[in-house]
N, C-alpha and C positions, 0 to 999 in steps of 0.2 A: 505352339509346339509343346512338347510334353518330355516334361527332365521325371527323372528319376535321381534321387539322392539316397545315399548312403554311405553311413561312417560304423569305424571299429575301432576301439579304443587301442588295444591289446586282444594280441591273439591267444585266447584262450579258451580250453574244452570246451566250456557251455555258452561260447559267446558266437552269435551266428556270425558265420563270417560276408562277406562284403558281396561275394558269388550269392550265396544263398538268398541275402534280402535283394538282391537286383530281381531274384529268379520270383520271388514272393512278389514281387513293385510289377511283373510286367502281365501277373495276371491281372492287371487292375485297367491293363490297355489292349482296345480291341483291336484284332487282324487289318493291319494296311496301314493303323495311328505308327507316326512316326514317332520316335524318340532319342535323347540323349541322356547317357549316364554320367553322372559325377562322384564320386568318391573321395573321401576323405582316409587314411589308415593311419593310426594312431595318432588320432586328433581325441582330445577331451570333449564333450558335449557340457562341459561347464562354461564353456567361451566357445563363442560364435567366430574368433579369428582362425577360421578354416581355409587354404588356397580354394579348395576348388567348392567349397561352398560362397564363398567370396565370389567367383565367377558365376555362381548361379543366381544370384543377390544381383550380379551388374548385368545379368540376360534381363530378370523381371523388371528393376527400371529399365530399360530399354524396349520391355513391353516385347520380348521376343517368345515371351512363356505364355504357354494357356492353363497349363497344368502342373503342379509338382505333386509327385509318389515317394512316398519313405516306406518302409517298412511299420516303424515305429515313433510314434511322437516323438521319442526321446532323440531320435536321430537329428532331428532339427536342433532339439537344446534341452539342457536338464533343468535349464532356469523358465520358470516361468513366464519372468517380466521379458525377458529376453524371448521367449517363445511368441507372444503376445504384440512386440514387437516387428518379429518378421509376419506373422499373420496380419496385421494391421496395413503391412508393407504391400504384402498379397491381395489384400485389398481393392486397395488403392491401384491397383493396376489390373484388377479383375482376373486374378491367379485364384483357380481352383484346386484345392489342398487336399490330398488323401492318406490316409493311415491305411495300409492294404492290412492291417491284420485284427487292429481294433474299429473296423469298419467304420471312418471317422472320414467324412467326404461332407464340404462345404456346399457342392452343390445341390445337398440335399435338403428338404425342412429340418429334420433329426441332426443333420451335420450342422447345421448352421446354429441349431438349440443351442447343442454341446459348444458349440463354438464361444456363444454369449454367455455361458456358463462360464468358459475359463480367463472371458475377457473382464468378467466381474474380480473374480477369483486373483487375479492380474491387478487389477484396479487397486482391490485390499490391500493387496501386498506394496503396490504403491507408496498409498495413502501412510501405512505400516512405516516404511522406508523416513519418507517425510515428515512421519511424526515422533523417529527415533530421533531425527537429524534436529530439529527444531527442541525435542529433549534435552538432547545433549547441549545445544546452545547455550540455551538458560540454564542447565546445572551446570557448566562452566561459569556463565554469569552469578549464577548463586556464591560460588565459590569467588569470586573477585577478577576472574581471571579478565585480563584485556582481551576483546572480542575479534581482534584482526580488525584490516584495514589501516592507513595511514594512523600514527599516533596523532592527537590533537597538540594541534600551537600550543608551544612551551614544554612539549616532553620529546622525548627521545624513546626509543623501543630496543629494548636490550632480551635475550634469549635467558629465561629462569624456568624453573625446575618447583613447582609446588605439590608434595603428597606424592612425590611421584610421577608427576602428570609434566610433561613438556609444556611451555607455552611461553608467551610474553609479555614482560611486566614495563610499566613506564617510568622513567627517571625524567628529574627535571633537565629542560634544555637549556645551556651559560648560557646561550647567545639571546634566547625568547622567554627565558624567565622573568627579566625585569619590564619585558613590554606585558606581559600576563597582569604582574602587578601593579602597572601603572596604569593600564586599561579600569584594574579593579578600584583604584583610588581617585583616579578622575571621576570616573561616573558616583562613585559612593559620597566622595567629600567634596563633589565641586558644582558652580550649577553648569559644566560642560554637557552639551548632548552629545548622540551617537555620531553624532556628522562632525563636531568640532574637534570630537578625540579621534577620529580616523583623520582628520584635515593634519591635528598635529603629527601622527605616527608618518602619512606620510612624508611632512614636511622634516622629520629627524632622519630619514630615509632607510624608516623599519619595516623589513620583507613582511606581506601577509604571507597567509597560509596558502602556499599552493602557487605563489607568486602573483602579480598585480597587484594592485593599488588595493588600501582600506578603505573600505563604508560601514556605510550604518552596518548594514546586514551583517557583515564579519563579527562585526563589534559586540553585534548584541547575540551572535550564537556562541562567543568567546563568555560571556556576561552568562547566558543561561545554562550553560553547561557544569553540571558539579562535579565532575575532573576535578576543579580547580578546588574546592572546598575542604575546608577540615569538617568533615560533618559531627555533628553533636543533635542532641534530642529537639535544637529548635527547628534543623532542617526537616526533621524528620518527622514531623509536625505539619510546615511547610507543604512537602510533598503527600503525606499523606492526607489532607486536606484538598489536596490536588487531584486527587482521584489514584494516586500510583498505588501498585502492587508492592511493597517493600521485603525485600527478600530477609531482612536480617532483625530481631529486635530491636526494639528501642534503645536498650541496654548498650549495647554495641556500639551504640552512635556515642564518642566518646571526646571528640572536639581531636580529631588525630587523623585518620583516614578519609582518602575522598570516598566519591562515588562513581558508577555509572550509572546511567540511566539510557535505557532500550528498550523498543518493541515498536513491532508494524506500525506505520502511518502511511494514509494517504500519499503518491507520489510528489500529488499538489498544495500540499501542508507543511509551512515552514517549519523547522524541526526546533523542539522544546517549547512551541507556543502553546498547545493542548498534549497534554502529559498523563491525561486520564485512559486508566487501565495499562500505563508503560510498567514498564519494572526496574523498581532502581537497589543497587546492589553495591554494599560497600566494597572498593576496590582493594587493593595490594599497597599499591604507594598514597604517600601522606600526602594529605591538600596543600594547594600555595596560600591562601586568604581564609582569613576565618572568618567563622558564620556568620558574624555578627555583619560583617563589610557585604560577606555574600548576600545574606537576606535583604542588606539593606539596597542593593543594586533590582535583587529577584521585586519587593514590592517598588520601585521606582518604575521598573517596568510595566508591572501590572498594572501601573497607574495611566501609562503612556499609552492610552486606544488610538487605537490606527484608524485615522481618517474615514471614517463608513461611508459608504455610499448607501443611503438613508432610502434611494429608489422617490425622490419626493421632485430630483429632477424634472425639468421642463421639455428639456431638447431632445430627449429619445423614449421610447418607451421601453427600451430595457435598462434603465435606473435600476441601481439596486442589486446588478444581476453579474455585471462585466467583470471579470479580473485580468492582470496580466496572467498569459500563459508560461513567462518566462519567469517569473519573483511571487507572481499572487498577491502583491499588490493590488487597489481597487484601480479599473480604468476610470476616467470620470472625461464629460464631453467639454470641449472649448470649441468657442466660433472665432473664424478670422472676421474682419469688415467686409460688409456689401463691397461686391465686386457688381463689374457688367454682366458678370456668370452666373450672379447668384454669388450668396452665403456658405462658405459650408462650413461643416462641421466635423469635428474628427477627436477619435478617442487621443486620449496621454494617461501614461503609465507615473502613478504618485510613487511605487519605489525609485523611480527613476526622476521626478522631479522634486520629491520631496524628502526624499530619503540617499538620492545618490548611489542607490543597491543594484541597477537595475542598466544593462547595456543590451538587452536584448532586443527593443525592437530599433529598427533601421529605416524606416519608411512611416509616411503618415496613415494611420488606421481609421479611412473614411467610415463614420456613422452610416450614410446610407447603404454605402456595399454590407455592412454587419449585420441591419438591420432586414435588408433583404434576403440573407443568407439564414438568420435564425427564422424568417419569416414562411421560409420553404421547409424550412426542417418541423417548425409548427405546424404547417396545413399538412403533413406526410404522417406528424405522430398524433393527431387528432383521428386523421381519418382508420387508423388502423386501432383508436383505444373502442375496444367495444361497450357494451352496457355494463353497468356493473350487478354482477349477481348478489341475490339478496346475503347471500352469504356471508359477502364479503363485507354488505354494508354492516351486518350484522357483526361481523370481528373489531370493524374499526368504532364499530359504537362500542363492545366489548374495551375494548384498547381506552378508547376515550375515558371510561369508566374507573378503568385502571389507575390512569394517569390522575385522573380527579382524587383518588383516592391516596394516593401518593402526594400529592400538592397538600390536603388537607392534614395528612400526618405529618408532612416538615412543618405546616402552619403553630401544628402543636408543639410541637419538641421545639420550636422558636419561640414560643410563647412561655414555654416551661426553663429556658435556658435564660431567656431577659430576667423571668421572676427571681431565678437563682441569681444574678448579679449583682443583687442587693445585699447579698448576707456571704459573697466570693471577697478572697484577697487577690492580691496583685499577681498574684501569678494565675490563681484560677482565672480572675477575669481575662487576663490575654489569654489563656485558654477559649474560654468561652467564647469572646469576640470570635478567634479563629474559625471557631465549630461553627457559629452560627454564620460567618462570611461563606464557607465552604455550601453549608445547608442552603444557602440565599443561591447560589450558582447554579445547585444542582436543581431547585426549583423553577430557577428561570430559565434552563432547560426544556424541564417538562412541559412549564407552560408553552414553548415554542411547540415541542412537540405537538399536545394537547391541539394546538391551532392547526399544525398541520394536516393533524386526522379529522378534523371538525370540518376544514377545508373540503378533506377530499369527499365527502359523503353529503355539500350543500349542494341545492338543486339547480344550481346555476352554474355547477361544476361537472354537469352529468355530459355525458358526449354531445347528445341531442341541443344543447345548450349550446355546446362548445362549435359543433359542426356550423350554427345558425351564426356565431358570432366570427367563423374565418369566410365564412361565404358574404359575409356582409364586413371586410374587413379594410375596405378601401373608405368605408363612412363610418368605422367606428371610429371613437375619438380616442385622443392618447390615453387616457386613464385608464378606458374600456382596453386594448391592448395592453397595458402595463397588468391588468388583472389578470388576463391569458397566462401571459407569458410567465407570472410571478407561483402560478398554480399549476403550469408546466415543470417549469425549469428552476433548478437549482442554483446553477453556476454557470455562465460562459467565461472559458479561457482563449483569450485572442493573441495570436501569436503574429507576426508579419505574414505568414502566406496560408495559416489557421485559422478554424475559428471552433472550439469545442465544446460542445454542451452535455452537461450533466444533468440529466432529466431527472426530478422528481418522482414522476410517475412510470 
């Protein structure tokens, strides 16, 4: 059925009144088309909260509309996003949209142009929106301001006023202050690990953050977080060696104020573990530990690698590959004793038996059900990868080239940095160590990378290849599988009634 809409702000001289655009809308419908009018009178077209455009919005979900007529665009809305919106809406339920005066009808090739024109146009303005909002984020954070969200263990969130600017600043918490610092001097001056100082915390019966019990995992995002720190120029070193954006000079870093430190990660990336490209920004309030205690907790860590799953496994052919869905944690396979049944075999979660971090799964996570399941998902994203165009191979040898060349220039500047350590004092030398630790990371990076693209462009990688190897995939052997799967897939996250894969390709 077919509506007619029209609204009027304010009744005035040169403003067509509400009669006149109905009388314009029904030239636009032919002898016997039935229809209904709706009307809005001194409604704004900067907001869409109109009564009786409201009811016309709840006829098209309901799919009771074939057509709507306005007069004028603007009659729907003066906002664009908001315009873009209800056309998206129309859509979606197959509403044909007309402008009886700027002859704008979607069921036309021309109407539908103009349509993709203003849905671009819409888009920008978007994109525009989100990239004020994410602006302004970070020049708050520039400026020290606490970012919202719960304050972190050991502070309190009080209402301040900086430049003018409303916002919230942190004080320390009586009650969580002295576990912040006891946290920082266990682990700094003692051989305690992360499991022994949450065993003590809760055996003194000190609330975590958010209430439950401590583990590792609390422990060590409480450890990695510069909240806590007075930072000075060693931190600042530290992180800039880290790969961080640092919002404030060097100068600045004066053994007095914390930090923060923010920006996008992964949803499945434990937070403060990779901190390259974050931004860290000195805050408002002073730190509880000084640098010296903090760095010395930050390199303890660095030292402490988490259990790899090296993929050199026997038992399954996805070695290498498995994480918890719930911690990210590595899964790693155990077998019970031969039964009359058979052997089986079944993943366990290492934050959870080696770290204590981890109550998420609930049930045992059979090897062959996971095994079968990523094995469907293989023979599905094989057969849909097509040839590779010469193109393509031709960017990632590009890429490859790139990368080579970047490896052989940190080679250098590592080479020129040891020469100089000869004729450095004590403080340059910890300098230098630093730069060249840093240099050594970001190269063994690129060599990962480097493999990657070398990978995708070998001739045993090509589809044709791949398609010969799932059709023959009940006689290949584990290693021959462990090679598929390692040149597919990035990451599976297994969850109790999940199983989620991160493709590569």
């Amino acid at each position: 059925m077919i509506r007619i809409y029209a609204r009027q702000s304010l009744d005035k001289k040169d403003s067509l009144s509400i009669s006149s655009q109905i009388e314009f809308c029904k030239r636009e419908i032919k002898d016997g088309e039935e229809y209904r009018v709706y009307t809005d009178k001194g409604y704004s077209g900067s907001s869409i909260n109109r009564p009786a455009f409201e009811k016309l919005l709840e006829e098209v979900q309901n799919n009771r509309v074939s057509r709507v007529i306005v007069y004028r665009l603007d009659r729907i809305s003066r906002s664009l996003l908001d315009f873009a919106k209800i056309i998206e809406l129309f859509q979606r339920h197959k509403v044909e949209f007309i402008s009886s005066t700027e002859k704008f009808d979607t069921s036309t090739p021309m109407g539908r142009a103009m349509l993709g024109i203003i849905m671009i146009f819409a888009e920008l303005e978007r994109d525009t929106i989100r990239k004020r909002i994410k602006d302004n984020y970070y020049a708050r954070g520039k400026k020290g301001f606490f970012m919202g969200g719960p304050p972190p263990f050991g502070f309190d969130k009080i209402s301040a006023r900086v430049d003018g600017i409303k916002t919230s600043a942190l004080v320390p918490s009586i009650i969580q202050y002295e576990a912040v610092r006891k946290i920082y001097d266990l682990y700094a001056n003692t051989q305690a690990s992360l499991g022994e100082i949450s065993s003590q915390l809760n055996e003194s019966n000190v609330k975590a953050p958010r209430g439950g019990l401590w583990d590792s995992c609390k422990i060590s995002r409480i450890l990695r977080n510069p909240v806590y720190v007075r930072a000075d120029a060693e931190v600042y070193i530290y992180y800039k060696n880290k790969g961080c954006i640092i919002s404030n000079d060097i100068n600045d870093f004066v053994n007095e104020l914390a930090c923060f430190l923010y920006g996008k990660r992964d949803s499945n990336e434990r937070k403060y573990t990779d901190v390259k490209e974050h931004v860290l920004s000195l805050a408002l309030h002073e730190g509880m530990v000084t640098s010296q205690v903090f760095l010395k907790c930050q390199y303890k860590l660095d030292s402490n690698k988490q259990l790899k799953n090296t993929g050199r496994g026997k038992h399954t052919w996805l070695s290498g590959l498995t994480k918890c869905g719930y911690c990210q944690y590595t899964m790693t396979v155990v077998k019970n004793g031969s039964t009359s049944y058979g052997t089986y075999k079944y993943f366990i979660c290492r934050g959870k038996t080696n770290y204590k971090c981890c109550d998420g799964h609930t049930k045992a996570i059979y090897v062959d059900a996971v095994e079968k399941i990523v094995r469907n998902e293989i023979f599905d994203k094989v057969r849909s990868i097509k040839d590779t165009p010469a193109e393509a191979v031709q960017a990632e040898n590009a890429e490859a080239n790139r990368l080579k060349i970047r490896i052989f220039e940190i080679d250098t500047q590592i080479d020129n940095l040891v020469n100089s350590l000869a004729k450095a004092g004590t403080v340059l030398t910890d300098y230098i160590n630093k730069k060249i630790a840093g240099m050594d990371s970001e190269k063994k990076e690129l060599i990962n990378r480097l493999k990657e693209c070398t990978e995708r462009v070998q001739p045993d990688n090509t589809p044709d290849s791949l398609n010969k190897c799932i059709n023959n995939w009940e006689k290949s052997t584990l290693e021959q599988k462990k090679t598929v799967a390692k040149f597919l897939i990035e990451k599976i996250s297994i969850k109790d009634d999940e199983v989620a894969i991160k493709w590569k390709i």
